[in-house]
NUPAZA-200941 format. One line per 2 residues: their letters; for each residue x, y, z of N, C-alpha, C, O, CB. Coordinates in steps of 0.2 Angstrom, whole numbers, padded with zeros to 4 digits, always signed. Glycine has a CB too. Layout:
BEGIN
A = X,Y,Z,X,Y,Z,X,Y,Z,X,Y,Z,X,Y,Z  ...
***
This chain:
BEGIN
XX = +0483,+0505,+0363,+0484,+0499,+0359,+0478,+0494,+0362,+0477,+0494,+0368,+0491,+0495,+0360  +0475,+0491,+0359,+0468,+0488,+0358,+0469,+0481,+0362,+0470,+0477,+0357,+0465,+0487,+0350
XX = +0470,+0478,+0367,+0470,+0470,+0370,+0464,+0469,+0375,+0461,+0473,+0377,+0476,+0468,+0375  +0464,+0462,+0375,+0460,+0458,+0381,+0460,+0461,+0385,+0465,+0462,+0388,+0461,+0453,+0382
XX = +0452,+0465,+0391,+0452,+0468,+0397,+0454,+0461,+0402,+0452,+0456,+0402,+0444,+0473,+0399  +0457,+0463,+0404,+0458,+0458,+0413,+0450,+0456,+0416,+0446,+0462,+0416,+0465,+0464,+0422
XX = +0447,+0452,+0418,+0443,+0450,+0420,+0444,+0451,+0431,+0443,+0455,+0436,+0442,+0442,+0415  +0448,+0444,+0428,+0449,+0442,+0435,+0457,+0438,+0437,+0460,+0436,+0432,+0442,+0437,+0438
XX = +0459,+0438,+0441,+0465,+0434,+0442,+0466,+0433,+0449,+0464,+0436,+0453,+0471,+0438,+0440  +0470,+0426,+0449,+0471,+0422,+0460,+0474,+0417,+0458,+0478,+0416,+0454,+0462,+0418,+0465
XX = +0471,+0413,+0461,+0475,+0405,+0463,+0472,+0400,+0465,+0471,+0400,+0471,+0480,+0405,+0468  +0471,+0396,+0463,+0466,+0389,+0462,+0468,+0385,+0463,+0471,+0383,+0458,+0463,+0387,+0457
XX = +0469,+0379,+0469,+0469,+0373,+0467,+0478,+0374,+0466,+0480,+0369,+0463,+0464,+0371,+0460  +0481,+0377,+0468,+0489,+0378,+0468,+0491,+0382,+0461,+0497,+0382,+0459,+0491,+0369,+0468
XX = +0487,+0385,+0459,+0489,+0386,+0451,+0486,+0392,+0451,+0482,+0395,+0455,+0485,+0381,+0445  +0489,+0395,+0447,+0489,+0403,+0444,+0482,+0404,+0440,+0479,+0399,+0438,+0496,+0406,+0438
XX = +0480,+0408,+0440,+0476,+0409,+0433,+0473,+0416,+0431,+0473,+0420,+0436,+0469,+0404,+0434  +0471,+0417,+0426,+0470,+0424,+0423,+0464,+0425,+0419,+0462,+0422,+0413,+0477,+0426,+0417
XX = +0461,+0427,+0422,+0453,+0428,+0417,+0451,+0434,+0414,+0448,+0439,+0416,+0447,+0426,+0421  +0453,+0433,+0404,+0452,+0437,+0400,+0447,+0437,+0396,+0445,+0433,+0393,+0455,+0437,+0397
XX = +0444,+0445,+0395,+0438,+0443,+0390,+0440,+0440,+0382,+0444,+0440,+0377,+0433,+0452,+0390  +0434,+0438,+0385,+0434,+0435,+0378,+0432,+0438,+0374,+0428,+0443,+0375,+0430,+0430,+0378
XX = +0438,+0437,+0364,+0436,+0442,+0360,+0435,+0437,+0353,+0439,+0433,+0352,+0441,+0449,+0360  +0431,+0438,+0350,+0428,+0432,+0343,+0435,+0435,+0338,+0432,+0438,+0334,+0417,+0435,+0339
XX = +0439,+0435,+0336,+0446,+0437,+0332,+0445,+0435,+0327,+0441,+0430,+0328,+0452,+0434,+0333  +0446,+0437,+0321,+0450,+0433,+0316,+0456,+0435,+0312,+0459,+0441,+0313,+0445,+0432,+0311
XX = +0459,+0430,+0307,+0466,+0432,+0306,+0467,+0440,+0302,+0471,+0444,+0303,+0471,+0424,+0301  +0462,+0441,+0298,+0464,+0445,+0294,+0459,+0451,+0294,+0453,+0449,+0295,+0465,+0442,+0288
XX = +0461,+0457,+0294,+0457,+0462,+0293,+0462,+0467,+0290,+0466,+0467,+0285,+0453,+0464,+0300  +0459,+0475,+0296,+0462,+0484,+0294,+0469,+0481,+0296,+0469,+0479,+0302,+0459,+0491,+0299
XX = +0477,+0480,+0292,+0481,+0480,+0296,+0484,+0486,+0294,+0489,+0487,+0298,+0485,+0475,+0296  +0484,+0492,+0288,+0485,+0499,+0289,+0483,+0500,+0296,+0488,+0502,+0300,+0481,+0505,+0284
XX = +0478,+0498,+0300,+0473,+0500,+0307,+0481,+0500,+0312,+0483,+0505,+0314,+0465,+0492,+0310  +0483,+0492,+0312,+0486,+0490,+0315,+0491,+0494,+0317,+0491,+0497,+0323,+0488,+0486,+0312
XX = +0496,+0494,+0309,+0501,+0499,+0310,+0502,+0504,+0315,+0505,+0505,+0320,+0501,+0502,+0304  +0496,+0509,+0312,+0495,+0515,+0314,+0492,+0514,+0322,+0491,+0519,+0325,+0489,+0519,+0309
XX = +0490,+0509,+0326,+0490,+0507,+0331,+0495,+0504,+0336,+0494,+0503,+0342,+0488,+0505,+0331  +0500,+0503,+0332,+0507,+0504,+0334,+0511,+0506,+0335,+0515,+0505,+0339,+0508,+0504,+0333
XX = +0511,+0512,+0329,+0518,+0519,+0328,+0514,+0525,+0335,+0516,+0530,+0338,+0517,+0526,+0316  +0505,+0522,+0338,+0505,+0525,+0340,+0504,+0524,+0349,+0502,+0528,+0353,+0502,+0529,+0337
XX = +0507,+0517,+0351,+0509,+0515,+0355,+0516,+0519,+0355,+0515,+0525,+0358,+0510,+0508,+0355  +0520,+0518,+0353,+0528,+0519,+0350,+0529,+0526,+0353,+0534,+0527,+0357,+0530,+0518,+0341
XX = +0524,+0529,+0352,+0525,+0537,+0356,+0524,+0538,+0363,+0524,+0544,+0366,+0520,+0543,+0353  +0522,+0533,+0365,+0521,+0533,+0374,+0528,+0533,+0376,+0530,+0528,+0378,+0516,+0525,+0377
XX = +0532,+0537,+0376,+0539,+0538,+0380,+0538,+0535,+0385,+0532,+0535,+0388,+0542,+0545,+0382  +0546,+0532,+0387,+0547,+0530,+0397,+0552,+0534,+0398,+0555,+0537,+0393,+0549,+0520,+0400
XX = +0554,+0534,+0403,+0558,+0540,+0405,+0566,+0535,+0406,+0571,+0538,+0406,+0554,+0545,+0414  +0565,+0525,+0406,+0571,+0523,+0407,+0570,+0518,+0401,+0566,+0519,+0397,+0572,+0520,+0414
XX = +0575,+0511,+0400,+0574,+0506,+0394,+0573,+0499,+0403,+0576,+0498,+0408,+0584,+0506,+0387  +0569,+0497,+0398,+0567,+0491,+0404,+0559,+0488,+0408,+0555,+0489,+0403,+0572,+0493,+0411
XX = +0557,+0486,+0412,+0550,+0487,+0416,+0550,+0488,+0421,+0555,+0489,+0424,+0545,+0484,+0416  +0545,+0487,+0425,+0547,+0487,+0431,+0549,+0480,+0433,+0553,+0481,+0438,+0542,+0491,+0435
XX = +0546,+0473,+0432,+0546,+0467,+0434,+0548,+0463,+0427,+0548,+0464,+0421,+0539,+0466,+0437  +0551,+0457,+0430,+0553,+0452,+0422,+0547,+0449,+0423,+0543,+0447,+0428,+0561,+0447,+0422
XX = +0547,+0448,+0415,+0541,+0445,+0413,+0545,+0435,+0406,+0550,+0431,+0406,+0535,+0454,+0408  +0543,+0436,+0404,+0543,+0429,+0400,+0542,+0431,+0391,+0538,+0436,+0389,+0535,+0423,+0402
XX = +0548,+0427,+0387,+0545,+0429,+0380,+0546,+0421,+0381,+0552,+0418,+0382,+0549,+0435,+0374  +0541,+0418,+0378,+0536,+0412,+0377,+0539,+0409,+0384,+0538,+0411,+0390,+0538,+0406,+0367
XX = +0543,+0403,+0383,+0541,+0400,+0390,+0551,+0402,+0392,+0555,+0397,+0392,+0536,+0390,+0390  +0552,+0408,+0392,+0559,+0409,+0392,+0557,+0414,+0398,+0552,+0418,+0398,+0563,+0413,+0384
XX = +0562,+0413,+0407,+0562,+0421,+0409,+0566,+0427,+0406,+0571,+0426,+0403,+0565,+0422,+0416  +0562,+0433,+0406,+0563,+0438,+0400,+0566,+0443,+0408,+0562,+0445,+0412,+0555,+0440,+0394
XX = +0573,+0446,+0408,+0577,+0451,+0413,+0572,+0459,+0411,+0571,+0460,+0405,+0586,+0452,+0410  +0571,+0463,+0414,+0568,+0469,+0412,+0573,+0473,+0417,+0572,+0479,+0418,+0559,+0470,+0413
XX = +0577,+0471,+0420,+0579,+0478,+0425,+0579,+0484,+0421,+0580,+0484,+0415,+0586,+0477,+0429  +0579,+0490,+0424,+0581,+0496,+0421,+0586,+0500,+0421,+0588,+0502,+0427,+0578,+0499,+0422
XX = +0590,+0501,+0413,+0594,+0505,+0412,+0592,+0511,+0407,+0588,+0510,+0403,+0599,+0501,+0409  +0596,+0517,+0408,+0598,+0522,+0404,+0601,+0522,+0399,+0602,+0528,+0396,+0600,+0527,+0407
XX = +0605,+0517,+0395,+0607,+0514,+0390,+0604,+0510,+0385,+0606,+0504,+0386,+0610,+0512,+0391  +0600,+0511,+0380,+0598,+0505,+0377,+0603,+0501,+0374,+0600,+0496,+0371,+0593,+0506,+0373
XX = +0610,+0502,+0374,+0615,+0498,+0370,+0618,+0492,+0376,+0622,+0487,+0376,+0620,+0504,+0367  +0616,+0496,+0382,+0617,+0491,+0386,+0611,+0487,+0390,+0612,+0481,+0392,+0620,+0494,+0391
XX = +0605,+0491,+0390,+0601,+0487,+0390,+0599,+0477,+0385,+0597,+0472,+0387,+0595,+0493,+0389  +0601,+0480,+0380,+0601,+0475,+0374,+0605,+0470,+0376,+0604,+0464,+0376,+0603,+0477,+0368
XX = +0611,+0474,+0379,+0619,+0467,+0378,+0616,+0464,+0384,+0614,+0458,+0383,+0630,+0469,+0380  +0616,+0467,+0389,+0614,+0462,+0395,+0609,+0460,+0398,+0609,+0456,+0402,+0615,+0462,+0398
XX = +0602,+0465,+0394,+0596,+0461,+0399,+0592,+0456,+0393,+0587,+0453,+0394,+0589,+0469,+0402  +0596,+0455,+0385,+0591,+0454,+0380,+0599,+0449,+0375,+0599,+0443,+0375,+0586,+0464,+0375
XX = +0602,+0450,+0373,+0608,+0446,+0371,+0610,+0442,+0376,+0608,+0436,+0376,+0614,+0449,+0368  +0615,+0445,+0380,+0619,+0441,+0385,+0616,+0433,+0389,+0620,+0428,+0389,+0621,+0445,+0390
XX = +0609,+0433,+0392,+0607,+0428,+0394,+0605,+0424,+0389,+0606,+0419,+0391,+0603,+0430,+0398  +0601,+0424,+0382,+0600,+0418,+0379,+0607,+0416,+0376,+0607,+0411,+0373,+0593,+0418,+0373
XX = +0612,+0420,+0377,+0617,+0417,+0372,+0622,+0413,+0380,+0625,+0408,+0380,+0624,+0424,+0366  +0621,+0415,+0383,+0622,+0409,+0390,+0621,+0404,+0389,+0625,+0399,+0387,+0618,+0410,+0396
XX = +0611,+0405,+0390,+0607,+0400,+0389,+0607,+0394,+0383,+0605,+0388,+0384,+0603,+0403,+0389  +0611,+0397,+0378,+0612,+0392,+0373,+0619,+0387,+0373,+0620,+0382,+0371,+0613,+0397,+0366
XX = +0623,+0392,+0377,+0629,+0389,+0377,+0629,+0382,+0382,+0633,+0377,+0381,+0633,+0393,+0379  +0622,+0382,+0388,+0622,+0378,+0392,+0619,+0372,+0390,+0619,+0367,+0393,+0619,+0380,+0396
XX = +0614,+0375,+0382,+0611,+0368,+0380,+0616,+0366,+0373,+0614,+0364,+0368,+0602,+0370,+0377  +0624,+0366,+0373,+0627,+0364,+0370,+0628,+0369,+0364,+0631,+0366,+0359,+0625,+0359,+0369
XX = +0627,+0376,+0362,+0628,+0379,+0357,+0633,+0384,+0359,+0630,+0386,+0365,+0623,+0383,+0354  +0638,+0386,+0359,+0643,+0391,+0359,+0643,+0399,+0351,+0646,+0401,+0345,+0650,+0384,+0358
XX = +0640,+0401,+0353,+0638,+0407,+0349,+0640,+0415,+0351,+0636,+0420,+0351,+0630,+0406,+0349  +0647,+0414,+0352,+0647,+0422,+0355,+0646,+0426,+0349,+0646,+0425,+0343,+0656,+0424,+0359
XX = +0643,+0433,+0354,+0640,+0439,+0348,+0646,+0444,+0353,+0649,+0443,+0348,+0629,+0442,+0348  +0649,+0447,+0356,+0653,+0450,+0358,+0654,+0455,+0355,+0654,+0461,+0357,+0656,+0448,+0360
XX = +0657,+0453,+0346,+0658,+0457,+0339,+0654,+0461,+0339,+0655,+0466,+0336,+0657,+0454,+0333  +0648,+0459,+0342,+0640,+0464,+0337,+0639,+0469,+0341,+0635,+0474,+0339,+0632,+0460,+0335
XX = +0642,+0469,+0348,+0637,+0474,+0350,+0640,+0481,+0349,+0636,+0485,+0351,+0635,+0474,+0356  +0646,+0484,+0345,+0646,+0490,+0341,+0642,+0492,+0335,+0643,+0496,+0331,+0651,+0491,+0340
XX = +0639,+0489,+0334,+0631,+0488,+0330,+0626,+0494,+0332,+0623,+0497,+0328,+0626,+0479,+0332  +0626,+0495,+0338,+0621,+0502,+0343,+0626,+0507,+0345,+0625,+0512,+0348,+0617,+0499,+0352
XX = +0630,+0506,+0343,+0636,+0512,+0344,+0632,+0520,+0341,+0630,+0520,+0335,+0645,+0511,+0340  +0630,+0525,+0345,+0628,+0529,+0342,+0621,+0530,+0341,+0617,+0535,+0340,+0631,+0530,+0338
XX = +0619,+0523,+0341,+0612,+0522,+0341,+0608,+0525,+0348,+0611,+0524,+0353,+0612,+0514,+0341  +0603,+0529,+0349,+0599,+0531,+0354,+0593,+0535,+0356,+0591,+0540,+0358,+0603,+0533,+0357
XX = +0589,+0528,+0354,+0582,+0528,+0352,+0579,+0532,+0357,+0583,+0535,+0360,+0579,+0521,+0351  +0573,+0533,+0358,+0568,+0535,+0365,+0565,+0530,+0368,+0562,+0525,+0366,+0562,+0539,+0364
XX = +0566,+0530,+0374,+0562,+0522,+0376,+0555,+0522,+0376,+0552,+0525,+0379,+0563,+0519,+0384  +0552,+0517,+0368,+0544,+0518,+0367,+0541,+0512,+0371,+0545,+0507,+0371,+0542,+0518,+0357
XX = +0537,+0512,+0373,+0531,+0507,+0375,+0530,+0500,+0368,+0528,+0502,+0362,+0522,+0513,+0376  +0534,+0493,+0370,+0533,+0490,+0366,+0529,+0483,+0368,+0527,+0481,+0374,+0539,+0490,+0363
XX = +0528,+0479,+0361,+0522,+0473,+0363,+0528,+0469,+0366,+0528,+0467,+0371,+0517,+0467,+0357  +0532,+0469,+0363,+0538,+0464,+0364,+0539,+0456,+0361,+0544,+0452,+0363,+0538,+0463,+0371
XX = +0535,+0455,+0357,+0532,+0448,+0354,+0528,+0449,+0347,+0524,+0445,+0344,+0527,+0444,+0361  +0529,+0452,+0347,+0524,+0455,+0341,+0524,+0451,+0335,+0526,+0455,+0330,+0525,+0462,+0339
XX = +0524,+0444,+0333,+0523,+0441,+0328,+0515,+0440,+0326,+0511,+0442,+0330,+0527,+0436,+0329  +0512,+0437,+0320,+0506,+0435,+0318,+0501,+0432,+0320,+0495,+0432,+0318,+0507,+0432,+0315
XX = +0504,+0429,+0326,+0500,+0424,+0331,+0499,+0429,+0337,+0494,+0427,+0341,+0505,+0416,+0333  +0501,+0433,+0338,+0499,+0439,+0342,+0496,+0442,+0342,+0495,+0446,+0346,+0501,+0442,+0345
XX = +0492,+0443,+0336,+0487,+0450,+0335,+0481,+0448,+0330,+0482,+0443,+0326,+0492,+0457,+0332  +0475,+0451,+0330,+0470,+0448,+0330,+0466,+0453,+0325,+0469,+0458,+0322,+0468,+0446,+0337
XX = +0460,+0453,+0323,+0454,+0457,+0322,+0447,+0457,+0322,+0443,+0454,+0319,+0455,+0458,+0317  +0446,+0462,+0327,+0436,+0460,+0329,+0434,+0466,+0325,+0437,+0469,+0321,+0431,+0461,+0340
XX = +0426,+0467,+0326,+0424,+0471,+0319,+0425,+0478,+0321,+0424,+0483,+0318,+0415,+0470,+0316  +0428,+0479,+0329,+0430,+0486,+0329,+0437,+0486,+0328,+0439,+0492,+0327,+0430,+0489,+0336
XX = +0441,+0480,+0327,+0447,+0484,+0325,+0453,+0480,+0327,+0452,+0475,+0330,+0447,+0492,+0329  +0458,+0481,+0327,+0465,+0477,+0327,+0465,+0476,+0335,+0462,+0479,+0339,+0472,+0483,+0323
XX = +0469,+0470,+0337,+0468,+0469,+0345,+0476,+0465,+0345,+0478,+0460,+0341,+0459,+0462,+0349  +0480,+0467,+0349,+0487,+0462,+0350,+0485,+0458,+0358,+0480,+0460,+0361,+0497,+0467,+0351
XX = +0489,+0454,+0360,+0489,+0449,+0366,+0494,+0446,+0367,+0497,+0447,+0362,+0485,+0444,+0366  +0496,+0443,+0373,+0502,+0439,+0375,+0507,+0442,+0371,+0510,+0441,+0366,+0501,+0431,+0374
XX = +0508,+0448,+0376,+0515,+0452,+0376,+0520,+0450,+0381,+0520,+0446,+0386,+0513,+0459,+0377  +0526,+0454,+0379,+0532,+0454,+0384,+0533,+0460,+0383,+0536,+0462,+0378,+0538,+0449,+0384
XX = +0532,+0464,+0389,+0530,+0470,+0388,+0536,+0473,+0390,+0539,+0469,+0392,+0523,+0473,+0392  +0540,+0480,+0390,+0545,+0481,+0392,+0546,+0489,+0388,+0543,+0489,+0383,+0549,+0475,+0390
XX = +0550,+0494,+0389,+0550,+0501,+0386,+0558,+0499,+0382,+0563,+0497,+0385,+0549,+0509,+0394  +0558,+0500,+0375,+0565,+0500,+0374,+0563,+0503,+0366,+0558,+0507,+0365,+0569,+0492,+0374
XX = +0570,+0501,+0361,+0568,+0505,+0354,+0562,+0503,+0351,+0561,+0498,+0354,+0572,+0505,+0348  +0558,+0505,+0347,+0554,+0503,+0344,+0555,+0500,+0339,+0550,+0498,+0336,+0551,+0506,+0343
XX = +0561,+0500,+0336,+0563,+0496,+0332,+0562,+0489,+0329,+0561,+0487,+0323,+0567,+0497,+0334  +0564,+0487,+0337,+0562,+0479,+0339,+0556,+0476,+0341,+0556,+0470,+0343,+0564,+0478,+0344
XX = +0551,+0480,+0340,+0543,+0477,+0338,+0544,+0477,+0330,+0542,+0472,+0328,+0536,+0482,+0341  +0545,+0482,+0327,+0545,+0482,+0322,+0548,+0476,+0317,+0545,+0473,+0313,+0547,+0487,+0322
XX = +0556,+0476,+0320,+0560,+0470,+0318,+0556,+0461,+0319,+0557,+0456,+0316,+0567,+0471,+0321  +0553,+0463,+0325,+0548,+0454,+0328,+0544,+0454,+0321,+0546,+0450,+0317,+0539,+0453,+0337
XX = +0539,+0459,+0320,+0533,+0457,+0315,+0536,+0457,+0309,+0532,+0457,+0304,+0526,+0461,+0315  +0543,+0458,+0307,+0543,+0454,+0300,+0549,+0447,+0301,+0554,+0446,+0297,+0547,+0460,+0293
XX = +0548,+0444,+0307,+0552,+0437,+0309,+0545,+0433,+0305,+0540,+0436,+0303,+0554,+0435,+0319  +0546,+0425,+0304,+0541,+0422,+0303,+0536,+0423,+0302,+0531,+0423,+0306,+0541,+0420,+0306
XX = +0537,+0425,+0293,+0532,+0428,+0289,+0532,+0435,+0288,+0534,+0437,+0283,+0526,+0427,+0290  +0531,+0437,+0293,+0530,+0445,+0295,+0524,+0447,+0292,+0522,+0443,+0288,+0536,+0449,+0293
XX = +0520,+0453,+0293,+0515,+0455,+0290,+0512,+0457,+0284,+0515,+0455,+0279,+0515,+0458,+0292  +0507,+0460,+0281,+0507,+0462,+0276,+0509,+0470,+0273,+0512,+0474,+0277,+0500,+0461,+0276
XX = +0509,+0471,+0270,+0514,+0478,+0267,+0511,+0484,+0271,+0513,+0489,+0274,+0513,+0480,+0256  +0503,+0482,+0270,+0499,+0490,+0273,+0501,+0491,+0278,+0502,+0497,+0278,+0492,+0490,+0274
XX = +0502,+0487,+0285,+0506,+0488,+0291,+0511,+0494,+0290,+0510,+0500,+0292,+0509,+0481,+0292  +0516,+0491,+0288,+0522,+0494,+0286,+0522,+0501,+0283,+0526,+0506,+0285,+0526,+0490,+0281
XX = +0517,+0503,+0278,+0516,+0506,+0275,+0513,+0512,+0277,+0513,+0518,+0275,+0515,+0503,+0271  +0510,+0510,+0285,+0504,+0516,+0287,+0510,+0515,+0292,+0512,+0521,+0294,+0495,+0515,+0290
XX = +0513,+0510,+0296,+0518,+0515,+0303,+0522,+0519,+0301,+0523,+0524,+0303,+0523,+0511,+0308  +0526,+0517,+0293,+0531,+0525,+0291,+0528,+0531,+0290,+0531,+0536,+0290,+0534,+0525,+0285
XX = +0521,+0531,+0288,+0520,+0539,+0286,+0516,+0540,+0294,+0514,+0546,+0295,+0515,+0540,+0278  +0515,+0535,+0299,+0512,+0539,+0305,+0520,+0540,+0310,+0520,+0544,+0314,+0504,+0534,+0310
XX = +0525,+0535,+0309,+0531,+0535,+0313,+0537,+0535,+0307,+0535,+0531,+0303,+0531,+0527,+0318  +0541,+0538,+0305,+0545,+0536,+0301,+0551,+0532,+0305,+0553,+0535,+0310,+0547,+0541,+0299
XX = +0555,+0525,+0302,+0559,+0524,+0304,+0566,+0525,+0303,+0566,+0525,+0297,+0558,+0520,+0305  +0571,+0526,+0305,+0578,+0531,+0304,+0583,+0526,+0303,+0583,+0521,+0305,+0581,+0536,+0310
XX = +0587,+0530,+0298,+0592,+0526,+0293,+0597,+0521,+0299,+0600,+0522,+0305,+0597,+0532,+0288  +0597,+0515,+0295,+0602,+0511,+0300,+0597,+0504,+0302,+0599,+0500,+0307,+0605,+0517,+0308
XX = +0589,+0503,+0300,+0586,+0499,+0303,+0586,+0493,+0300,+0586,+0488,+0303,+0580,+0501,+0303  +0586,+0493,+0294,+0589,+0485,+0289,+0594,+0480,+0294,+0594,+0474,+0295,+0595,+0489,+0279
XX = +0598,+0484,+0297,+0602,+0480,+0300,+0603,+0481,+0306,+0608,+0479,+0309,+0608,+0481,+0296  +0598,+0485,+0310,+0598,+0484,+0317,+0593,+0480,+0317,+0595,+0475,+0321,+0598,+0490,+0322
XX = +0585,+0479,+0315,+0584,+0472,+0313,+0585,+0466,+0314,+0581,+0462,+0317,+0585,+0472,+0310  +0589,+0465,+0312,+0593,+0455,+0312,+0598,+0457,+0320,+0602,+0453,+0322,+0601,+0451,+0301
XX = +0598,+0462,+0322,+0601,+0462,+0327,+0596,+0460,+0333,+0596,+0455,+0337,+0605,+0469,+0329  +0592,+0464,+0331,+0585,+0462,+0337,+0582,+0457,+0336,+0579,+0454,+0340,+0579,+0467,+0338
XX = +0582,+0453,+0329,+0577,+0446,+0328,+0585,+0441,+0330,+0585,+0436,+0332,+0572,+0445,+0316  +0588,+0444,+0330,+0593,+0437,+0335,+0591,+0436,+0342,+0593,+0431,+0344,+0601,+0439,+0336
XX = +0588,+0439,+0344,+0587,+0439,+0352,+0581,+0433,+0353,+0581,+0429,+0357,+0583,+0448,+0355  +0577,+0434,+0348,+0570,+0430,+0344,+0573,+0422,+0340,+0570,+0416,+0339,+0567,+0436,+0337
XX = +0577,+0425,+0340,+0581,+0419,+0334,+0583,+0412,+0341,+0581,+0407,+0342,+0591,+0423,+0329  +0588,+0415,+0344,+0592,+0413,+0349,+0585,+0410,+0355,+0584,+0404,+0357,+0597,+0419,+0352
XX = +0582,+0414,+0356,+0576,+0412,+0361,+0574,+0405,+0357,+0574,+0400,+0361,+0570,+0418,+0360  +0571,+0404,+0351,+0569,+0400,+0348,+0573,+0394,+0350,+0571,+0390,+0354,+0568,+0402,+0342
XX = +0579,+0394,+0347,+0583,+0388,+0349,+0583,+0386,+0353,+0581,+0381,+0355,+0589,+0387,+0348  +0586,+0391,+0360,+0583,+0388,+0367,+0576,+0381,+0368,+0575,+0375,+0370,+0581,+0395,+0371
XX = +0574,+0386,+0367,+0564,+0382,+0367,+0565,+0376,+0363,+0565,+0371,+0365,+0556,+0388,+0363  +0567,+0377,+0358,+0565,+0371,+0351,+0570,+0370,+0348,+0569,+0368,+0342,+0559,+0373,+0346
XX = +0575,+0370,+0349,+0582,+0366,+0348,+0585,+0366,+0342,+0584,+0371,+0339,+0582,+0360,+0348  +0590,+0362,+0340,+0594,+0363,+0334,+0591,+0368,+0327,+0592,+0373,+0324,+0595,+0355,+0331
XX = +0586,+0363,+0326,+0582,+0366,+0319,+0583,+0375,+0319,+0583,+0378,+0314,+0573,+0364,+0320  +0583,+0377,+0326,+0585,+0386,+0322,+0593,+0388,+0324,+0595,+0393,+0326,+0579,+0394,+0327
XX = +0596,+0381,+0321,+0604,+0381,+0322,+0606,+0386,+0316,+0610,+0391,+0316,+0609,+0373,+0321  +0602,+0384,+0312,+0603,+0387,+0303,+0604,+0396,+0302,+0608,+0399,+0300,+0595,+0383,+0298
XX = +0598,+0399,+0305,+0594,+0402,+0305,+0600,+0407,+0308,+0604,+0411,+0306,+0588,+0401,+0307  +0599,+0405,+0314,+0605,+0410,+0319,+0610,+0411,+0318,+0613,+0416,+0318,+0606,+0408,+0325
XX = +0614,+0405,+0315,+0620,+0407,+0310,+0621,+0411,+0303,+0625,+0415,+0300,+0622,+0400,+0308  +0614,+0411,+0301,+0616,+0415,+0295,+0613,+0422,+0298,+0614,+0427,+0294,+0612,+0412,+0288
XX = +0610,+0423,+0302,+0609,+0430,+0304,+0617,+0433,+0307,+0619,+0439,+0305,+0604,+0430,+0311  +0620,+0428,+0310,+0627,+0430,+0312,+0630,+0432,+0308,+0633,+0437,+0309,+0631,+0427,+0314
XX = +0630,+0430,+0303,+0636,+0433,+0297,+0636,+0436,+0294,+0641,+0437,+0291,+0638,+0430,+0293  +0627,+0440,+0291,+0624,+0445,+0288,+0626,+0449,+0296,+0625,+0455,+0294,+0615,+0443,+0285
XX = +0626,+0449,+0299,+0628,+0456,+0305,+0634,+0456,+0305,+0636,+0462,+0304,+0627,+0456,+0311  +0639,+0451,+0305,+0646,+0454,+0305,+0647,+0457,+0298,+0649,+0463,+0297,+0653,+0448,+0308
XX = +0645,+0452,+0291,+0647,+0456,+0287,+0646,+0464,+0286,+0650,+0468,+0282,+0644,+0454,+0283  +0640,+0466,+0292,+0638,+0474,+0292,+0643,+0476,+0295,+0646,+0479,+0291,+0632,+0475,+0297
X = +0645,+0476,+0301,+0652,+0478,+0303,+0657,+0483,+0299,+0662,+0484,+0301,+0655,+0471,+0305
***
């Protein structure tokens, strides 16, 4: 998968800092390219579900420890903590219900962006580029399910990772399971306004049930 090479990285002046090459982008290009740059991340097996280190999805700490469960990896390195987190900022949202939602479920742990919306990925005249990831080995599912959160992509995308990756029945609705993770994050960070949103994801998942 096509990203910014690392330049340099240290500490300055008390502060971190990361120096990436620079790449001239623009919003729109090959996103068949994309796809197929994706399904074929997705085949990079890990041998566990997790990373080696926690990292951040936007300005949230993101848990990566590693499990051999991705149905447990989910409830507690990826549900359990933002629905904490929500409860601490006044929302009370238990999902407890949902997590027989992955029962039977048991993907391969693929190599994902972890963030993979619109604003993360790019195009130079060689070719499709993603950035500012939260990188982490779990289903592929759940990249899949980010880039059709807010907006989501164009058709061609979709259209080139099924015939280079096919995705397996049951995804419509494990989906809004993983864009809750996304959903909930959001409210944390930026408050009420995705009160709406996360509620009606709940009830299109228990109705699944």
């Amino acid at each position: 998968m096509r990203a910014p090479e690392p330049i340099s990285h240290g500490a300055a002046g008390g502060k971190a800092f990361l120096l990436l090459e620079l790449l001239s982008l623009k919003q729109r290009g090959d996103f068949a390219a994309l796809g197929r740059m994706l399904a074929e991340a997705h085949r990079r097996p890990g041998g566990r579900f997790g990373w080696s280190r926690d990292n951040y999805i936007g300005a949230t700490p993101q848990a990566n420890g590693w499990c051999d469960s991705w149905a447990e990896f989910w409830r507690e390195r990826r549900l359990k903590p933002q629905v904490e987190l929500a409860k601490r900022n006044g929302f009370d949202l238990p999902v407890e219900d949902l997590f027989p939602l992955l029962d039977g479920h048991d993907p391969i742990p693929s190599l994902l962006h972890g963030d993979l919306w619109s604003g993360n990925a790019g195009f130079t005249e060689e070719g499709p580029v993603v950035f500012d990831p939260a990188v982490y080995y779990g289903d592929r599912e759940a990249d899949l399910a980010m880039t059709e959160l807010f907006g989501g992509f164009p058709r061609e995308l979709y259209a080139a990772y099924e015939k280079a990756y096919p995705l397996e029945p049951g995804y419509q609705t494990r989906k809004r399971l993983y864009n809750l993770y996304h959903l909930l994050n959001h409210l944390n960070l930026f408050g009420a306004g995705y009160l709406s949103q996360v509620k009606e994801t709940l009830g299109l998942l228990r109705r699944s049930l």
